[in-house]
C-alpha positions as MATLAB code, in Angstrom:
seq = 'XXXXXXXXXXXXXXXXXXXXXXXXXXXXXXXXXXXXXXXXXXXXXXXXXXXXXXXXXXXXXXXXXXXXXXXXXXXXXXXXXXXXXXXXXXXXXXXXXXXXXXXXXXXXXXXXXXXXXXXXXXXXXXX';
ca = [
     -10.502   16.589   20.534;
      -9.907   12.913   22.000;
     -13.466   12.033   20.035;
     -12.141   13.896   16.586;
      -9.255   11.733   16.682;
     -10.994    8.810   17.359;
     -13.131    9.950   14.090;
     -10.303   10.138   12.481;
      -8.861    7.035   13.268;
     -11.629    5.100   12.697;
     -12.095    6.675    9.475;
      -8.202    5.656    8.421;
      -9.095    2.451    9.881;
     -12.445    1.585    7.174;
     -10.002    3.090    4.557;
      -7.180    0.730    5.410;
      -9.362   -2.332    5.561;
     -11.143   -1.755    2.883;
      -7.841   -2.163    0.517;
      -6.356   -4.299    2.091;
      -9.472   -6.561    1.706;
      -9.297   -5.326   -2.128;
      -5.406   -5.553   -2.667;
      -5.434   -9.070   -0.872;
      -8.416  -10.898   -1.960;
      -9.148   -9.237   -5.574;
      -7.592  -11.082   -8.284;
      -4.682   -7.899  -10.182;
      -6.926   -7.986  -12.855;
     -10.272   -6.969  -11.497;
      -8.103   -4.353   -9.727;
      -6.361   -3.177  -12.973;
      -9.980   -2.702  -14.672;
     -11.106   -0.622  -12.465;
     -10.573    3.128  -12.103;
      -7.655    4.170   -9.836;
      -6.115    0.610  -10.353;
      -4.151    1.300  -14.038;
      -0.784    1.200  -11.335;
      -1.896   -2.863  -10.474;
      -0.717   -3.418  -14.868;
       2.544   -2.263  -13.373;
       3.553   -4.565  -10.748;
       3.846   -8.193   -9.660;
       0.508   -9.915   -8.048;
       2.845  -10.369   -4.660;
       3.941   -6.637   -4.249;
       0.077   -6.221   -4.778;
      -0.759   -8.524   -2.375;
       2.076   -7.698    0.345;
       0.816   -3.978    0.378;
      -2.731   -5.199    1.020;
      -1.506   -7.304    3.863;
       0.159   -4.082    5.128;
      -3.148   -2.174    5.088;
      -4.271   -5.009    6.730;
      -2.143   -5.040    9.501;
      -2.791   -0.619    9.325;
      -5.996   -1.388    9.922;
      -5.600   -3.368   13.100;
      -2.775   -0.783   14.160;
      -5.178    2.293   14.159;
      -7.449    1.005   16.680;
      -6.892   -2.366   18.110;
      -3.510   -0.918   20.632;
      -5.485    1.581   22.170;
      -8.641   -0.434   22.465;
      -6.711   -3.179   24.104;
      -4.781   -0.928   26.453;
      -1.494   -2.664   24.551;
       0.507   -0.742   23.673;
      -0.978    2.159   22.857;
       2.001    4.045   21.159;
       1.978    1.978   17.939;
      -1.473    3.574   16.839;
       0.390    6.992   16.307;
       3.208    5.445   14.755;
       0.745    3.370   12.152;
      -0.365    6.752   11.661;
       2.623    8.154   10.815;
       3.233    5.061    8.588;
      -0.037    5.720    6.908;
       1.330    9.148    5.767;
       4.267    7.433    3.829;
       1.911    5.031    2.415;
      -0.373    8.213    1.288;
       2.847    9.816    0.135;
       3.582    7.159   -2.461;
      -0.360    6.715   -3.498;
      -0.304   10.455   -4.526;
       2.996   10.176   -6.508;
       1.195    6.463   -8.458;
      -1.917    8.464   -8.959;
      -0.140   11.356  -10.127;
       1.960    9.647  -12.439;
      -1.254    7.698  -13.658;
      -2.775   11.707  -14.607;
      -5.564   10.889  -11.629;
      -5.725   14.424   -9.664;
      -9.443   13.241   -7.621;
      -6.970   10.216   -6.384;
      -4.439   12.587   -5.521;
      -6.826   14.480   -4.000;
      -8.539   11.906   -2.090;
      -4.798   10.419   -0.663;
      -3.984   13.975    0.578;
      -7.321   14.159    2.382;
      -6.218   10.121    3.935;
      -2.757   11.921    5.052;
      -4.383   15.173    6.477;
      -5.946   12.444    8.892;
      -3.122   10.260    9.228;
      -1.187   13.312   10.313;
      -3.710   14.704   12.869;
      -3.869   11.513   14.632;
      -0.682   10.899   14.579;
      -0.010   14.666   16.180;
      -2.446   13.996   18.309;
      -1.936   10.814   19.659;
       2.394   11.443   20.002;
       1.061   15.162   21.104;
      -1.296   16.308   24.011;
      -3.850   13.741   23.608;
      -1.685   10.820   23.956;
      -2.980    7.519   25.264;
      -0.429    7.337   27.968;
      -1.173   10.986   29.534;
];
């Protein structure tokens, strides 16, 4: 189970990096052209950027605590911050009639939740 989670969390990880790479560096509107970015016409260029930052920092969250050996609780609770992230994706994609993004987000959560079970759970890094 410790590799699944590690799967998991690796997989979050790419996801998180990859927009926040997107959301930081992409000008809004490359992002708004493309599908699953209508919700960028929406909103400022710095609430864009400040939530790639934040995958960003999700990113480095997921797996640089426990690959350090510093503290190794904050992975589970970027986990469990990933799942309100994923929360609020479904309900833009949803609003923008997208149900593959919706999809896709619930999928990111199922994850985020697992590791974040896991890791608070029996498979922490601290037991």
């Amino acid at each position: 189970m410790n590799l699944a989670l590690w799967i998991a969390t690796a997989l979050l990880a790419a996801v998180a990096l990859a927009g926040g790479i997107s959301k930081t560096f992409v000008p809004r509107a490359r992002l708004a052209a493309q599908h699953g970015g209508e919700w960028t016409r929406d909103v400022g260029a710095g609430y864009i950027k400040a939530l790639g930052i934040l995958e960003l920092l999700a990113a480095a969250g997921l797996i640089l605590p426990a690959a350090l050996d510093m503290a190794p609780v904050m992975v589970p609770v970027t986990a469990s911050c990933w799942v309100v992230l994923m929360i609020g994706a479904m309900i833009t994609h949803g609003r923008f009639g997208q149900p593959r993004l919706v999809l896709l987000n619930s999928v990111y959560l199922a994850l985020a939740v697992l590791t974040a079970w896991g890791r608070f759970g029996p498979w922490s890094f601290g037991g």
